[in-house]
C-alpha positions in Angstrom: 108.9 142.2 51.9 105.3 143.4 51.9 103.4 143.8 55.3 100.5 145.8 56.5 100.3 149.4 55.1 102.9 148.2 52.9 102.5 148.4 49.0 104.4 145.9 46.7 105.5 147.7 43.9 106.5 144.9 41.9 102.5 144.4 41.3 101.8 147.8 39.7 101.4 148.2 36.1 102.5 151.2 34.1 101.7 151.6 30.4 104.3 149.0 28.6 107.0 150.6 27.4 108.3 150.4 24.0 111.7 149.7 22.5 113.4 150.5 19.4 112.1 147.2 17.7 108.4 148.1 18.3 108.1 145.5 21.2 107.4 145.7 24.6 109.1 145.3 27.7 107.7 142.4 29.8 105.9 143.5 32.9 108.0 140.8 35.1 111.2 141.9 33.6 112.8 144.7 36.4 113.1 148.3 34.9 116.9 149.5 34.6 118.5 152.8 34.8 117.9 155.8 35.9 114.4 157.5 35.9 114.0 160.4 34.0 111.6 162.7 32.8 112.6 162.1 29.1 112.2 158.0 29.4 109.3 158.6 30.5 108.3 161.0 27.3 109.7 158.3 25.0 107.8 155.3 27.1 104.2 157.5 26.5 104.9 158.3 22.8 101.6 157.0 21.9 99.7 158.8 24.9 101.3 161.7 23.7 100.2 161.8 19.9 96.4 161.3 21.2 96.6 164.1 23.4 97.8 166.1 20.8 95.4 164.7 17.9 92.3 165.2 20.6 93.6 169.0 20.8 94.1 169.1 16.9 90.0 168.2 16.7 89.2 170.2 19.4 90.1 173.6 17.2 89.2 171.6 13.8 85.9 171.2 15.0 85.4 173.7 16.8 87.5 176.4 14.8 85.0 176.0 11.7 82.2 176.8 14.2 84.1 180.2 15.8 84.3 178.8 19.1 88.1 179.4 19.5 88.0 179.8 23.0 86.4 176.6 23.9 88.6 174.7 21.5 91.2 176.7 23.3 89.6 175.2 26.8 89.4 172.2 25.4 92.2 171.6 24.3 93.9 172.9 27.7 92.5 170.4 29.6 93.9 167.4 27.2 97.5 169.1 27.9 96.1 169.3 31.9 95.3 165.5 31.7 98.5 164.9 29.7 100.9 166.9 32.1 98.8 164.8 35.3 99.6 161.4 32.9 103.2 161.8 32.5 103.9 163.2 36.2 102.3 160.1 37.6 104.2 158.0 35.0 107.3 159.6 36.0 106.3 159.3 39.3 105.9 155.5 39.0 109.4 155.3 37.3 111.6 157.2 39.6 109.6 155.2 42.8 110.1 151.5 40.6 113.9 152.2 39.9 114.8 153.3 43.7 113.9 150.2 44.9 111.8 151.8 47.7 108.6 150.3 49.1 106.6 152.5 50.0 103.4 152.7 52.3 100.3 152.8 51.4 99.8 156.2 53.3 102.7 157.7 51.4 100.9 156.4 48.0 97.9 158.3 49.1 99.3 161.4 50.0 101.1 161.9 46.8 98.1 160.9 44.9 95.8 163.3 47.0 98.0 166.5 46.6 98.8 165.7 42.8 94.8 165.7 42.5 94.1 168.6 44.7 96.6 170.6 42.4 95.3 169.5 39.0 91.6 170.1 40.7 92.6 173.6 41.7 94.4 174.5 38.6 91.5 173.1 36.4 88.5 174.9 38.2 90.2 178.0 38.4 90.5 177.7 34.8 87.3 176.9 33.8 86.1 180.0 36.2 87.9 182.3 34.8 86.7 181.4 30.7 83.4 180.5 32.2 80.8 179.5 30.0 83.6 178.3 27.7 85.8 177.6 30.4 83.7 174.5 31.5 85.7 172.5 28.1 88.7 172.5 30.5 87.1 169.8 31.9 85.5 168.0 29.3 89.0 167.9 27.6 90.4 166.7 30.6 87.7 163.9 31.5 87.5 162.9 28.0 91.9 162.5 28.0 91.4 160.6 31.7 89.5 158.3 29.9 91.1 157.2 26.8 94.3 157.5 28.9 92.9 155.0 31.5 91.8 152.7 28.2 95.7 152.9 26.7 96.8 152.0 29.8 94.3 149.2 30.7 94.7 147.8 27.5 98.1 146.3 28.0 97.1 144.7 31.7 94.1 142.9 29.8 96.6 141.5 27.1 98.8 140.2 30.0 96.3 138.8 32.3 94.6 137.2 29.0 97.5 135.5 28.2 97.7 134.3 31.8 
C-alpha cells in the first residue's frame, strides 16, 4: 500500500537479470531468495565485462602513448563507477526481497550519502594525481553513462512491448 512519501517498489526497474539459459527474468515476476552481494555480481555479469574492457583501453590506449598514470586514473574511476553500480544494485536487491516499503525520504538519504561518498572519494583522487588525476572522473562519467544505457536498455524493450 502506497501513500504519500511512500515509494512502491514493485515499480522500480533494475538491470534484468539473467539465468542459466541466457534469458531474462520478467520484470513482473517477484524476486526470490535471499539478497546477496554475489547474485548481484552474477545478475551484472555484463556490466561487469565493460567496466573491465573500458579499463583494458584505457592502458591500451593510453599505455602506447606513456600516459600510465592517466590510464591508471582512468581506469580507477570505471572501477569507482563500477563499485557505485553494484552497491546500488545490491542495494536495490536486499530492499526488493525484504519486502519493505520504504519512504521516499529514506530513498533519498541513502542515495545522497552513497553520492556524497563516491564524490569525496573521486575528487580527492583526482587532487591528489592532478593534472592526470582529472581521468578519475572521465572514467567514472564515461562508466555512469554506458551503465545508465545497459540499464535503460531493458525498460525500453519492456515498455515497447507494452
Amino acid at each position: 500500500m502506497t501513500g504519500p512519501g511512500r515509494l512502491d517498489i514493485g515499480t522500480a526497474f533494475m538491470a534484468e537479470p539473467e539465468t542459466s539459459s541466457g534469458t531474462s527474468t520478467p520484470a513482473d515476476q517477484p524476486m526470490e531468495g535471499p539478497a546477496s552481494f554475489g547474485r548481484v555480481i552474477r545478475d551484472q555479469r555484463k556490466t561487469i565485462v565493460v567496466a573491465v574492457v573500458l579499463a583494458g583501453a584505457a592502458y591500451w590506449v593510453l599505455g602506447q602513448l606513456g600516459e600510465w598514470v592517466l590510464a591508471g586514473c582512468i581506469a580507477g574511476g570505471v572501477g569507482l563507477g563500477l563499485l557505485n553500480h553494484l552497491v546500488t544494485e545490491y542495494w536495490l536487491l536486499r530492499l526488493i526481497t525484504s519486502g519493505e516499503q520504504p519512504t521516499r525520504n529514506k530513498l533519498a538519504m541513502s542515495t545522497f550519502v552513497r553520492l556524497l561518498v563516491l564524490s569525496v572519494v573521486a575528487v580527492g583522487i583526482a587532487v591528489r594525481f592532478w593534472p592526470d588525476g582529472i581521468g578519475l572522473l572521465l572514467g567514472l562519467a564515461v562508466f555512469r553513462l554506458i551503465a545508465l544505457v545497459m540499464t535503460g536498455l531493458p525498460l525500453l524493450k519492456e515498455l515497447k512491448q507494452q
